[in-house]
LOLUMDREN-666538 format. One record per residue (C-alpha): residue number from 1; x, y, z. Coordinates in pm, whole numbers, plus 50000, padded with zeros to 5 digits. Layout:
<recs>
+-----+-------+-------+-------+
! seq !     x !     y !     z !
+-----+-------+-------+-------+
! NUM !     X !     Y !     Z !
...
+-----+-------+-------+-------+
</recs>
This chain:
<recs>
+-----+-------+-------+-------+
! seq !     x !     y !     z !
+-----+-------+-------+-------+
!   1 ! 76059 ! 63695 ! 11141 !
!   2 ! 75910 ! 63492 ! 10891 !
!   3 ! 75617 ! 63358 ! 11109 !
!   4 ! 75543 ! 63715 ! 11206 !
!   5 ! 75580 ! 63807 ! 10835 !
!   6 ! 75294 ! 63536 ! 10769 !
!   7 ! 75097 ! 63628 ! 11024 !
!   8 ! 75076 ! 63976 ! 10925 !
!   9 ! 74983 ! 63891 ! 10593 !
!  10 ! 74693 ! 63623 ! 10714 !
!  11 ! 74585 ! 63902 ! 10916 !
!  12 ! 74576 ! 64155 ! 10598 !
!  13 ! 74416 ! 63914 ! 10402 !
!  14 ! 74152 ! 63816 ! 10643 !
!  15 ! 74068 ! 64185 ! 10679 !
!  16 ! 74034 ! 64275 ! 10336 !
!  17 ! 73810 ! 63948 ! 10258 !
!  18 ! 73611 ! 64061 ! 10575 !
!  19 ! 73559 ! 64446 ! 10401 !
!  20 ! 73483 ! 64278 ! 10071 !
!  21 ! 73191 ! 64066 ! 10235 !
!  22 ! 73026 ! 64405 ! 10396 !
!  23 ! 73057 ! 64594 ! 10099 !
!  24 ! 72856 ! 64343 ! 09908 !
!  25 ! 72608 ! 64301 ! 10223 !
!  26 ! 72565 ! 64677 ! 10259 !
!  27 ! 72520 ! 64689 ! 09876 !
!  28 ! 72325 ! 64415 ! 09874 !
!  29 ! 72062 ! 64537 ! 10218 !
!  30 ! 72042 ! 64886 ! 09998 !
!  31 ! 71850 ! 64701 ! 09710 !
!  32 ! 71983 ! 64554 ! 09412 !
!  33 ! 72342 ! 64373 ! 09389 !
!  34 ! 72488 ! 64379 ! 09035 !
!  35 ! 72644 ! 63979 ! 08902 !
!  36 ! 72780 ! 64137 ! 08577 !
!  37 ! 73089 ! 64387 ! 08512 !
!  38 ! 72917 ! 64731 ! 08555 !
!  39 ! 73145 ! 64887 ! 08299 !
!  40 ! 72962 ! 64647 ! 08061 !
!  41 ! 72850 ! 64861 ! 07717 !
!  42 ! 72540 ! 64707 ! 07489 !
!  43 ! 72212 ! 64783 ! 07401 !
!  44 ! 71837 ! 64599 ! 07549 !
!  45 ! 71537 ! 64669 ! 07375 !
!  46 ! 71238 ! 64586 ! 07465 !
!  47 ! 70918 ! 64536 ! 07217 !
!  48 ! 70581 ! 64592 ! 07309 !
!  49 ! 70185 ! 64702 ! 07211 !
!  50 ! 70169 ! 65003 ! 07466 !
!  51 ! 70241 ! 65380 ! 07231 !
!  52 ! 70423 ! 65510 ! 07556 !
!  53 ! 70579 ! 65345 ! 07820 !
!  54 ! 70755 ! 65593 ! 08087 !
!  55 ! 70725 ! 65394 ! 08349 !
!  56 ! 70961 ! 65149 ! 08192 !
!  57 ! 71114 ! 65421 ! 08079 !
!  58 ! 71208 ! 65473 ! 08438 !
!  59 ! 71321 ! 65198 ! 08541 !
!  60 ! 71557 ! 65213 ! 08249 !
!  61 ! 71696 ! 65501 ! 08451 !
!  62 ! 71724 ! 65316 ! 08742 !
!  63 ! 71953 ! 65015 ! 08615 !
!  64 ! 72139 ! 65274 ! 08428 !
!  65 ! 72272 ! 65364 ! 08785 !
!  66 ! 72417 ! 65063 ! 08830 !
!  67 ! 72538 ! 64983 ! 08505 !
!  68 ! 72560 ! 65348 ! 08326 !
!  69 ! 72678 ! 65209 ! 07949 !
!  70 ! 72382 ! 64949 ! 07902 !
!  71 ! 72163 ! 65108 ! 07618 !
!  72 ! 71742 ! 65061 ! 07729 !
!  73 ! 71479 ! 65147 ! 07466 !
!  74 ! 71132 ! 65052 ! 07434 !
!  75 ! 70972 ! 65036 ! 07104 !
!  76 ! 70621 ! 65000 ! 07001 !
!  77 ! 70517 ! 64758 ! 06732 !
!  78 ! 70217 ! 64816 ! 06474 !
!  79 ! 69986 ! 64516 ! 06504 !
!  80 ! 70161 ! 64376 ! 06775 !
!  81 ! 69971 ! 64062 ! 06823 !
!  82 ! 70001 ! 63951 ! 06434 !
!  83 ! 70429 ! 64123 ! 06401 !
!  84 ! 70539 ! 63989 ! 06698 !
!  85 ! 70656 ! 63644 ! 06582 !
!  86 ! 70834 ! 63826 ! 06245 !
!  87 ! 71018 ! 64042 ! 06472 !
!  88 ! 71151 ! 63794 ! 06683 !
!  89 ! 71278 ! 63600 ! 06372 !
!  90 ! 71414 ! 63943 ! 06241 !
!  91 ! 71779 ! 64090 ! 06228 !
!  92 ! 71676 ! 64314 ! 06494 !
!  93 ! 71519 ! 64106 ! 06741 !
!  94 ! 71396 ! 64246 ! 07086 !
!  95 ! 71563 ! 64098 ! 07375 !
!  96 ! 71239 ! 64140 ! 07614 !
!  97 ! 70857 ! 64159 ! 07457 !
!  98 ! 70497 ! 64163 ! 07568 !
!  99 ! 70313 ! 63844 ! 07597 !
! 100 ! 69985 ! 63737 ! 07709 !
! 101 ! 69860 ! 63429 ! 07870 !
! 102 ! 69604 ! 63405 ! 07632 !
! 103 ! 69874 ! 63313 ! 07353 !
! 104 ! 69959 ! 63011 ! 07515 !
! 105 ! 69814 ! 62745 ! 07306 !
! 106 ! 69719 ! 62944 ! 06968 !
! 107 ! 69949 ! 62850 ! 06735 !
! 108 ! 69964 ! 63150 ! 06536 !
! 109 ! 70229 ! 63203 ! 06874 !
! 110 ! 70369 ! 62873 ! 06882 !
! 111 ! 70715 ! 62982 ! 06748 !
! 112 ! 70659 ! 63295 ! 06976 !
! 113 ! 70717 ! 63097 ! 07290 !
! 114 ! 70953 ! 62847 ! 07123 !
! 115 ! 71204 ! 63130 ! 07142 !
! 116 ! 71134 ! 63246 ! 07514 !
! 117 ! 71313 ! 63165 ! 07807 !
! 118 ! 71243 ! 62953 ! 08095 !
! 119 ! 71219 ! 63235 ! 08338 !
! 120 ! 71205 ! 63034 ! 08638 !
! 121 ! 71558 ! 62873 ! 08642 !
! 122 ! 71752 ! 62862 ! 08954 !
! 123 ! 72058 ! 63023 ! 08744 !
! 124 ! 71867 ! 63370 ! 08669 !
! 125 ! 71756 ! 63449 ! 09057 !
! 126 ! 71423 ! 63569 ! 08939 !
! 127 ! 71271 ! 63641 ! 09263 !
! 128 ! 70881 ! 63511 ! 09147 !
! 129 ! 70823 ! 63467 ! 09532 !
! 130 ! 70714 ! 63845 ! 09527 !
! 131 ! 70449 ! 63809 ! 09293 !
! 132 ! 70113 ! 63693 ! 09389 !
! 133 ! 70105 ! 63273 ! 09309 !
! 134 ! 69797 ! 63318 ! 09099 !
! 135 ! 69989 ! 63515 ! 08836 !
! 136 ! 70248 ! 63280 ! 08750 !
! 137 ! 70200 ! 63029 ! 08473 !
! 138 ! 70353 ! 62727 ! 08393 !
! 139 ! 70357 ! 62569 ! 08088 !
! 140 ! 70283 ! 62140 ! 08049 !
! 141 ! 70696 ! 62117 ! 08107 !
! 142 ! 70668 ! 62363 ! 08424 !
! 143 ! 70838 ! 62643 ! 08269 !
! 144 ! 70769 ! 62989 ! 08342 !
! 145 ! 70799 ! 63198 ! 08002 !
! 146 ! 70654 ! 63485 ! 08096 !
! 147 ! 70587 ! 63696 ! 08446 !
! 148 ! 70372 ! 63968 ! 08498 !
! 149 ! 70464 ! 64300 ! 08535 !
! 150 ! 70077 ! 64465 ! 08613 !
! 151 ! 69804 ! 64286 ! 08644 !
! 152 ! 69379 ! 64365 ! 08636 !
! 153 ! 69107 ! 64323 ! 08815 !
! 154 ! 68727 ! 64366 ! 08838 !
! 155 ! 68584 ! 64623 ! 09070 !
! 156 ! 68423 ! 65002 ! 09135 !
! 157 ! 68550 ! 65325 ! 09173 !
! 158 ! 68406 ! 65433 ! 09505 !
! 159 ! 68388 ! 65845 ! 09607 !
! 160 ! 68469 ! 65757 ! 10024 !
! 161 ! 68328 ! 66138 ! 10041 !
! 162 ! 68004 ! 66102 ! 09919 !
! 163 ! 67949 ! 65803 ! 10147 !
! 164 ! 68080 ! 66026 ! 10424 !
! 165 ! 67871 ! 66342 ! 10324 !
! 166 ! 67539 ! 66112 ! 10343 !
! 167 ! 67614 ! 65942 ! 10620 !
! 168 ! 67663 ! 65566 ! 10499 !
! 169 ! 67862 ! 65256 ! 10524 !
! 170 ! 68067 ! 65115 ! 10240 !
! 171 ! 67860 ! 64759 ! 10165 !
! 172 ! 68026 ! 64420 ! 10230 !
! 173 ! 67777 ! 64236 ! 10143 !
! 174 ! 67524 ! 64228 ! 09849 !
! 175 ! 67241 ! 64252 ! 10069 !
! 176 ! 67430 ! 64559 ! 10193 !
! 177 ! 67474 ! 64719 ! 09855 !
! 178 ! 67102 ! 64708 ! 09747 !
! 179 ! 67049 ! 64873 ! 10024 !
! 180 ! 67280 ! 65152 ! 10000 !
! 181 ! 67168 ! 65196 ! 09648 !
! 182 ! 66830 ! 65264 ! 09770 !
! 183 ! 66964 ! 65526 ! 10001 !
! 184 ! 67159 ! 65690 ! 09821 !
! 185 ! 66892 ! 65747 ! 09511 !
! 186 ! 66613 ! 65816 ! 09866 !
! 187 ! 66916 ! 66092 ! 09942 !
! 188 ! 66837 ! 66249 ! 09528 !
! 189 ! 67103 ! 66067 ! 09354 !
! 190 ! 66947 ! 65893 ! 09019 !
! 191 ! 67227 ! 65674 ! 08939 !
! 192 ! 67415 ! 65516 ! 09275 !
! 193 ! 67614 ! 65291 ! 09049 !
! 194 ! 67699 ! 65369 ! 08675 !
! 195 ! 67981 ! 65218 ! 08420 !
! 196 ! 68114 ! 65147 ! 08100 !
! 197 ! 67878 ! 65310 ! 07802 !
! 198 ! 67643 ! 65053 ! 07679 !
! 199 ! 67757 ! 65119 ! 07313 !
! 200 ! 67969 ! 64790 ! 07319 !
! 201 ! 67928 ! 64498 ! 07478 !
! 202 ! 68200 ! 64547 ! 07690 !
! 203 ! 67991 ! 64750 ! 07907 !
! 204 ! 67958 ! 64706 ! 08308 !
! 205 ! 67693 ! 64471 ! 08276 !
! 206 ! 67992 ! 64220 ! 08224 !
! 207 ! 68228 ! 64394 ! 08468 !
! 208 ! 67949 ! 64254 ! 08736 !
! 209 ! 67842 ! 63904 ! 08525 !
! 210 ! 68255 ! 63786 ! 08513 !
! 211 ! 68360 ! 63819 ! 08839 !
! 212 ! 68011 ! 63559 ! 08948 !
! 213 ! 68059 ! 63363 ! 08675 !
! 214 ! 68397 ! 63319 ! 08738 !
! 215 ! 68342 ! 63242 ! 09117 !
! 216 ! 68083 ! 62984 ! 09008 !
! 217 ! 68337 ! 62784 ! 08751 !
! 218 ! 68606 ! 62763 ! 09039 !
! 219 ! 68340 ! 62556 ! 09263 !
! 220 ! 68276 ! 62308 ! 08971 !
! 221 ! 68526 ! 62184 ! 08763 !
! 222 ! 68250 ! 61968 ! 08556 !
! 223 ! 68097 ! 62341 ! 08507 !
! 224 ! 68459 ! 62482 ! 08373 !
! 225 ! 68521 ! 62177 ! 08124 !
! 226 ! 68152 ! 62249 ! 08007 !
! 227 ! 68197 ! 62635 ! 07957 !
! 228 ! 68544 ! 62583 ! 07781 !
! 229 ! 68407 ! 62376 ! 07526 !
! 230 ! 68142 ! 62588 ! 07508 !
! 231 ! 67896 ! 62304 ! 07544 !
! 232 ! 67513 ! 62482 ! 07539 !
! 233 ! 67462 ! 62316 ! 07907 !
! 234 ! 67697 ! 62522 ! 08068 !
! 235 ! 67403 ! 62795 ! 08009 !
! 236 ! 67272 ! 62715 ! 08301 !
! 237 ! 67595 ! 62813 ! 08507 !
! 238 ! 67577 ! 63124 ! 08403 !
! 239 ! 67210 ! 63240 ! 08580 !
! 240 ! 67368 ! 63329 ! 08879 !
! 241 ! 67593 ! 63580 ! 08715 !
! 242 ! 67293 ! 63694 ! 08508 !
! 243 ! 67088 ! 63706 ! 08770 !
! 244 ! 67285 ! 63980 ! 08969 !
! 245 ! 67288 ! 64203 ! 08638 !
! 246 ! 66954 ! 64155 ! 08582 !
! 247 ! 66843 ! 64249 ! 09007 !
! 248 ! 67112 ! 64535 ! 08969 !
! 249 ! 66924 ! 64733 ! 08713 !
! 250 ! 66577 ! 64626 ! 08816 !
! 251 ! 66635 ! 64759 ! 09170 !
! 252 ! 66713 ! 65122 ! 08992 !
! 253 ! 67083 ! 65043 ! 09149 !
! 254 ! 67206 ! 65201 ! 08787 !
! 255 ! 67053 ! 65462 ! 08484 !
! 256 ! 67106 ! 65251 ! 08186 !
! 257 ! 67062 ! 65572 ! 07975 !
! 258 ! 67284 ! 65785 ! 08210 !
! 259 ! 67567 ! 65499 ! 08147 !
! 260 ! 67466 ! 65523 ! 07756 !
! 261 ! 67576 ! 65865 ! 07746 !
! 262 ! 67908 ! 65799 ! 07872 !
! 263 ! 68122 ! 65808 ! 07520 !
! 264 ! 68392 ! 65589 ! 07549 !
! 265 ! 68503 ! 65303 ! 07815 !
! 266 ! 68824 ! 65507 ! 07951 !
! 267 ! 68891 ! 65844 ! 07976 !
! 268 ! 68527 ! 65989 ! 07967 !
! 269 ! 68403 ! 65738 ! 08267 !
! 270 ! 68674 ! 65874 ! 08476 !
! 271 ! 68610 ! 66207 ! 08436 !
! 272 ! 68223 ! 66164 ! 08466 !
! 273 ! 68319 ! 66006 ! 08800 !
! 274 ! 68514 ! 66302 ! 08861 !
! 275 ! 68245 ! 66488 ! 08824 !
! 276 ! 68165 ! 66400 ! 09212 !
! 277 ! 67778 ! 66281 ! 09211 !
! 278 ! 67842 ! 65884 ! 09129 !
! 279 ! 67895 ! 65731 ! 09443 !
! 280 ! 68014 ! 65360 ! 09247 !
! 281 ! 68171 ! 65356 ! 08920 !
! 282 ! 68177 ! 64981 ! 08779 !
! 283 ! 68499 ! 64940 ! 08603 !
! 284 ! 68798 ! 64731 ! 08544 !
! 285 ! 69161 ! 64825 ! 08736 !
! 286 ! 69283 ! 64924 ! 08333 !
! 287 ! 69071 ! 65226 ! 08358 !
! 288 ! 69128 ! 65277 ! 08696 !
! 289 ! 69553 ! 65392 ! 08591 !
! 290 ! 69393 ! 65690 ! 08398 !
! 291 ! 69286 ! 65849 ! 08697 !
! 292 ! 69564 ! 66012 ! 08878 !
! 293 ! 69673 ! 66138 ! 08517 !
! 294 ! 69287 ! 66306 ! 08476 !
! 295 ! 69261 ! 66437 ! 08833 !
! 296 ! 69451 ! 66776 ! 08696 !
! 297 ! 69205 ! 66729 ! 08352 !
! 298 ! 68878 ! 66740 ! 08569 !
! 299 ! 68732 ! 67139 ! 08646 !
! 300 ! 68506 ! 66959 ! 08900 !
! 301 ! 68803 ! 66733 ! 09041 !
! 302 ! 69023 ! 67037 ! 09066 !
! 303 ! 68785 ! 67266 ! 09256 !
! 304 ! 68630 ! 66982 ! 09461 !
! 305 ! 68886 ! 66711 ! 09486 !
! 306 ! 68765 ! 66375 ! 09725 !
! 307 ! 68915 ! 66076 ! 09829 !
! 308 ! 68802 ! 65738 ! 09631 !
! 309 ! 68964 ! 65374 ! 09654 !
! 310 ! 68893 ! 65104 ! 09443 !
! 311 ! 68703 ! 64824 ! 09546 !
! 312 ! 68573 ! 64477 ! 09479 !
! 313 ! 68167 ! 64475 ! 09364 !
! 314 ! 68047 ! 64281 ! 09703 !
! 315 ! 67844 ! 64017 ! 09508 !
! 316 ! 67695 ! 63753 ! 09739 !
! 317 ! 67644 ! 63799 ! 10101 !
! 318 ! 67974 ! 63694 ! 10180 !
! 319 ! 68137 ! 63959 ! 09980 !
! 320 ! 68333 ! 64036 ! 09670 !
! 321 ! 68578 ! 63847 ! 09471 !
! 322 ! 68976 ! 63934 ! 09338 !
! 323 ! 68969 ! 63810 ! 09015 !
! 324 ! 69316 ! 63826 ! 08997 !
! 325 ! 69452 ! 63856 ! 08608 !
! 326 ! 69791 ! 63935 ! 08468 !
! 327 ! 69806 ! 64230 ! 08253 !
! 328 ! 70111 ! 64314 ! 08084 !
! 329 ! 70371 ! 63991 ! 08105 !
! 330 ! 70710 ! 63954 ! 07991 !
! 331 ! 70947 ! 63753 ! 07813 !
! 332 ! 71290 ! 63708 ! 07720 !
! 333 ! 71406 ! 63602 ! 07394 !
! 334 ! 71664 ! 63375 ! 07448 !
! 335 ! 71811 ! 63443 ! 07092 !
! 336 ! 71892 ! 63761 ! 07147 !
! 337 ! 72244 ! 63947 ! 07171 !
! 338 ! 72368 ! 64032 ! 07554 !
! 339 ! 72122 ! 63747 ! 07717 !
! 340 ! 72350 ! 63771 ! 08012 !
! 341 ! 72296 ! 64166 ! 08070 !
! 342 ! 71891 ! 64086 ! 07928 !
! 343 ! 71848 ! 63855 ! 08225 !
! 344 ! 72061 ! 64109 ! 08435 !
! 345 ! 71775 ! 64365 ! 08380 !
! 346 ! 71491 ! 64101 ! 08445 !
! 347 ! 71635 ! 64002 ! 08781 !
! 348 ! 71650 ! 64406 ! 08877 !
! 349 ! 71318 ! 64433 ! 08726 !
! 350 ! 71139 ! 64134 ! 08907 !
! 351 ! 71121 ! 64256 ! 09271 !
! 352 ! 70878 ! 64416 ! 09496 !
! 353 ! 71057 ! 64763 ! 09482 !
! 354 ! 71011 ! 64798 ! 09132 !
! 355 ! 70745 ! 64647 ! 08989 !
! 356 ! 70540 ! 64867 ! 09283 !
! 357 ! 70725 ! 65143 ! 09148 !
! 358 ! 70603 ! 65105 ! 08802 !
! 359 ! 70254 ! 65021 ! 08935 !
! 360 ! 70290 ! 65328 ! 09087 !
! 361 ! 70390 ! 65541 ! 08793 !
! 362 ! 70161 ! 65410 ! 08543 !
! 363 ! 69915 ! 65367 ! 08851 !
! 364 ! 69821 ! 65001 ! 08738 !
! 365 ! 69773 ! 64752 ! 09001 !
! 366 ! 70063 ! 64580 ! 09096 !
! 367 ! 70149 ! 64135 ! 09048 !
! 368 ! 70332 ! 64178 ! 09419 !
! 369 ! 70166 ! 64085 ! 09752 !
! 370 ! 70214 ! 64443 ! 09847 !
! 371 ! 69931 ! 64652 ! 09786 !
! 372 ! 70028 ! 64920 ! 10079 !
! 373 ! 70206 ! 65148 ! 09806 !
! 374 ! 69924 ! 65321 ! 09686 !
! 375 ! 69556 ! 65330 ! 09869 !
! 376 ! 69340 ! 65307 ! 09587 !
! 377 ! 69397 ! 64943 ! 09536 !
! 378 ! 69468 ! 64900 ! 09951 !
! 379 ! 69064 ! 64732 ! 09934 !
! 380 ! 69164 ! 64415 ! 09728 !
! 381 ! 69452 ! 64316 ! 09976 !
! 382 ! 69167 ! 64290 ! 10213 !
! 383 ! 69018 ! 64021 ! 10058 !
! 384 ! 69000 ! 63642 ! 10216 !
! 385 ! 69202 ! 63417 ! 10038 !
! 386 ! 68959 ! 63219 ! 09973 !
! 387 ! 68809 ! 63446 ! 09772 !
! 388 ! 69078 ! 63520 ! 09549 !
! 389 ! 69033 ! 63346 ! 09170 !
! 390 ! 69280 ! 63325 ! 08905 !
! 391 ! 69115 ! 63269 ! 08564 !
! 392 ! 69433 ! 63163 ! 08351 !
! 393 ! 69583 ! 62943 ! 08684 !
! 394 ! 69172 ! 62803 ! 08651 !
! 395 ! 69186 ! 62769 ! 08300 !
! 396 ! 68937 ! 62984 ! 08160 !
! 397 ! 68955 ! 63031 ! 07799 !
! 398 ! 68910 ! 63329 ! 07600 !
! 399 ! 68589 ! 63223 ! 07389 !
! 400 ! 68450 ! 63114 ! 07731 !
! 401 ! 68476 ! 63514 ! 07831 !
! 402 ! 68323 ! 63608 ! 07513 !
! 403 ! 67969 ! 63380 ! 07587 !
! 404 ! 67960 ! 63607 ! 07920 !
! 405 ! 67993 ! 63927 ! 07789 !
! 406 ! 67763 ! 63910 ! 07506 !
! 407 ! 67530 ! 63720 ! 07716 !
! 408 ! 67537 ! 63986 ! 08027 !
! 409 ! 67472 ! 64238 ! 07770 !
! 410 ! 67192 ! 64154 ! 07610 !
! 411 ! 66997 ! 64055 ! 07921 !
! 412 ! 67087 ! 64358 ! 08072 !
! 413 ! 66946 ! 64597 ! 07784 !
! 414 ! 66658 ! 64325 ! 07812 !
! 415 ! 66695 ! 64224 ! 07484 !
! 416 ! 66721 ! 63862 ! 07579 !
! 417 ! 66557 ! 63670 ! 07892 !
! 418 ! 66776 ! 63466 ! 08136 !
! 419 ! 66658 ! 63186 ! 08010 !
! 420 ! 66721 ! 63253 ! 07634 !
! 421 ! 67011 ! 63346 ! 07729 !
! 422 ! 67136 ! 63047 ! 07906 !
! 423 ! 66980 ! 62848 ! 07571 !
! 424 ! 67166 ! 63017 ! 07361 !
! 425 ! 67538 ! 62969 ! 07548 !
! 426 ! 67845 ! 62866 ! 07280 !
! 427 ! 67658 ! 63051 ! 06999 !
! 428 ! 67751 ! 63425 ! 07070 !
! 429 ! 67970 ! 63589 ! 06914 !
+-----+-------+-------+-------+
</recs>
């Protein structure tokens, strides 16, 4: 009786320990698979630049399913760039805040990142696997102390209907897109390609110059160390990049007064592209998350929606380049009250599933390798490999963009000659 009593028992035991496991499987194949007590009560808060983040907002929502009495709230700082470091030393110190890969080595942020934690340990189960390599940094001790959440890119808006309507192929090539450009103004339109105002230098001349000058760094490291220190012989790097600018508006590809109309770099070049006639708009993947939002705030949209997709500019014969950027990162102040239930939210946070869903919301492009979730952006998962540059994994330095910009700018409005131009590299401003 007592080895049948034992038996029984083994047998209840094993059965129960079997039930366990497939619970947590099943729980676990569903999606995310809490490693705290979901009764667990405290508060996150997360500190950022952005006036509005509902996106976040819903994810918030989402963890709240699993654990119902953790407290989310995002909170906006004034001057984030120059309170960030005082709130972190605060009483009330964030758990999670922005950060930017362009910090890393100021040391106005030095104590910034002295606080954050190293996001890549095995003991968190950060899955960083589902974010595109190029977007993760690592510091000189191989630390990760930030990952994205979005991330940018150069590109155009394209109106797929309008190439349709006329009867033309999207261009791969650049050979391709002079060409189309001539068509299309042959076919009555005056401006094929248009862009950011020219009332800034942060126009599209330098949406087009980056991406080449970029591409032309990553083949020659000598080049890079050059342009970082901005040493006035990397001016001669930059002609090719110039060079495209400068045969862009000379071939009547864009209306430099048509773009100089255009009031402001965001909302006002979406809905001028909404307005259905531009067949490229040259902008950045930041202005390309107001569009979904303005589709409703366009008369011309509304009556006569179309189809458009975001693309990569196809700048040499071979084609276009990803310049693949971080946007918004993350960090976790290691300080802070409930790290346990902070890191809790990062792991939930850090997967495919959601970051595409916030991508989605806020319709930003996405750091995963999945670009399927939304078709505007479906054109820059095409891209070769080989083709795909990461500045900040390169090493290209802030003042380096600046030299770019201002020089791309003033060649374009012709104000300055490729060659003065490439004299005159490490001295704009």
């Amino acid at each position: 009786m007592k080895k049948l009593s034992c038996m029984i028992s083994a047998i209840i035991i094993a059965v129960s320990l079997t039930s366990c496991g497939s619970k947590t499987d099943e729980k676990s194949a569903a999606g995310f698979a809490p490693h705290l007590d979901t009764n667990t009560s405290c508060s996150i808060t997360v500190a950022g630049s952005y006036d509005n983040f509902e996106a976040l907002e819903a994810e918030f929502d989402r963890f709240n399913e699993v654990y119902p009495n953790v407290r989310l709230s995002y909170v906006k700082l004034d001057d984030y760039n120059n309170t960030i470091a005082m709130a972190l030393q605060g009483n009330d110190q964030p758990n999670i805040f922005f950060s930017n890969g362009w910090m890393k080595g100021n040391t106005k942020y030095d104590s910034v990142f002295e606080l954050a934690e190293d996001l890549s340990a095995p003991a968190l189960s950060l899955d960083l696997d589902c974010i595109r390599s190029g977007l993760i940094n690592h510091d000189a001790e191989d630390r990760v102390v930030m990952v994205p959440i979005f991330s940018r890119t150069y590109g155009m808006l394209v109106n797929n209907d309008l190439f349709e309507k006329e009867g033309l192929s999207f261009p791969s090539t650049w050979t391709e897109l002079l060409t189309v450009c001539e068509k299309f103004k042959s076919k009555g339109y005056a401006s094929p390609m248009m862009g950011y105002t020219l009332k800034s230098s942060g126009c599209f001349m330098n949406t087009v110059a980056y991406p080449a000058f970029a591409a032309t760094l990553a083949s020659n490291p000598e080049a890079l160390e050059l342009a970082n220190a901005l040493d006035p012989a990397a001016g001669e790097y930059m002609r090719p990049a110039l060079n495209t600018v400068e045969q862009l508006i000379q071939n009547g590809c864009t209306d430099l007064n048509a773009c100089y109309e255009i009031e402001d770099n965001y909302t006002q070049v979406i809905l001028r592209f909404f307005e259905g006639d531009v067949p490229m708009m040259i902008c950045t993947a930041d202005t390309v998350s107001g569009t979904k939002k303005r589709e409703s705030q366009s008369e011309a949209f509304t009556n006569e929606p179309f189809e458009y997709t975001f693309s990569p500019i196809p700048l040499t014969d071979d084609g276009g380049y990803f310049i693949d950027s971080p946007s918004i990162e993350f960090s976790v102040n290691k300080n802070c009250d409930h790290l346990d239930m902070t890191n809790e939210f990062m792991r939930f946070l850090i997967t495919k599933e959601e970051l595409n869903n916030m991508a989605s919301l806020k319709r930003l492009m996405t750091p995963t390798t999945d670009f399927s979730f939304d078709s505007v952006y479906a054109p820059f998962g095409q891209v070769p490999s080989d083709r795909i540059i990461s500045p900040e994994m390169l090493g290209i330095t802030d003042p380096l963009t600046v030299q770019m910009r201002v020089a791309s700018f003033q060649v374009g409005k012709g104000e300055l000659t490729i060659d003065e131009a490439a004299a005159m590299y490490g001295s704009f401003e």
